[in-house]
N, C-alpha and C positions, 0 to 999 in steps of 0.2 A: 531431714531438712527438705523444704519443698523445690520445688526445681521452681525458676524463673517461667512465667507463661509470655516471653517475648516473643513474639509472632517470628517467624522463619520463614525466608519471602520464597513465594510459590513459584515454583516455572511459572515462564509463558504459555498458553494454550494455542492450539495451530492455527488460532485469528492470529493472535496476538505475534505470533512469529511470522508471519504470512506480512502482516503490517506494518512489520519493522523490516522484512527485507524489502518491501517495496518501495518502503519510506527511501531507503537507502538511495533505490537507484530514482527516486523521483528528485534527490535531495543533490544527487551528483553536478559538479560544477560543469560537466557535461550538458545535461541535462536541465540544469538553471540558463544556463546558456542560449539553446535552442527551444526552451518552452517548451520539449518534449519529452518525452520518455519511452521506450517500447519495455511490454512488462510481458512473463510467459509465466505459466502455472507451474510448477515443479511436479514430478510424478506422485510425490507424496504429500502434497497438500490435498486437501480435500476438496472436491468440487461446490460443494454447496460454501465455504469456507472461500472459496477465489470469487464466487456470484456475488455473494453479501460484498466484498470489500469493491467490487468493481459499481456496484450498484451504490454504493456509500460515497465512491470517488464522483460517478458521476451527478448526484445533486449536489456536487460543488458550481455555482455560478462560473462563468469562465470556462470551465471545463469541455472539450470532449471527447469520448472515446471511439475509437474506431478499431472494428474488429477485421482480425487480419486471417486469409487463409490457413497461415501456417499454424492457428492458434494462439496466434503471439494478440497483445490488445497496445494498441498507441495512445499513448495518453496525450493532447495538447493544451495548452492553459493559456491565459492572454492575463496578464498584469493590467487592469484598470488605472490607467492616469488618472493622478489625483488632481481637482479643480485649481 
């Protein structure tokens, strides 16, 4: 009998996980709060992998980022009133 060819959902790739822990802390009631976030790169994510998402966050409108000595990067936002 043929086995079913139902697709079996992939891990995430180390964007993809990279993206979702920083979704996280961008999403914290913290951080909704103060319009800001401080994000740091973990030793085991990939460098070119932390460039791409910080370069992706900043042509968000609203947005910016500020890099910090210790490595760490701050992210600020401003919510546009609406007319």
């Amino acid at each position: 009998m043929a086995k079913s060819s139902a697709a079996l959902p992939t891990a995430p790739d180390a964007y993809e996980r990279l993206a979702v822990r920083v979704q996280k802390i961008i999403n914290s009631t913290q951080a909704q709060k103060a319009k800001a976030a401080l994000i740091f790169r973990l030793p085991d994510e990939p460098e070119e992998q932390w460039q791409r998402l910080l370069e992706e966050i900043a042509e968000n409108d609203n947005v910016t980022l500020v890099y910090r000595d210790d490595g760490g990067v701050q992210i600020f936002w401003v919510v546009p009133k609406e007319d």
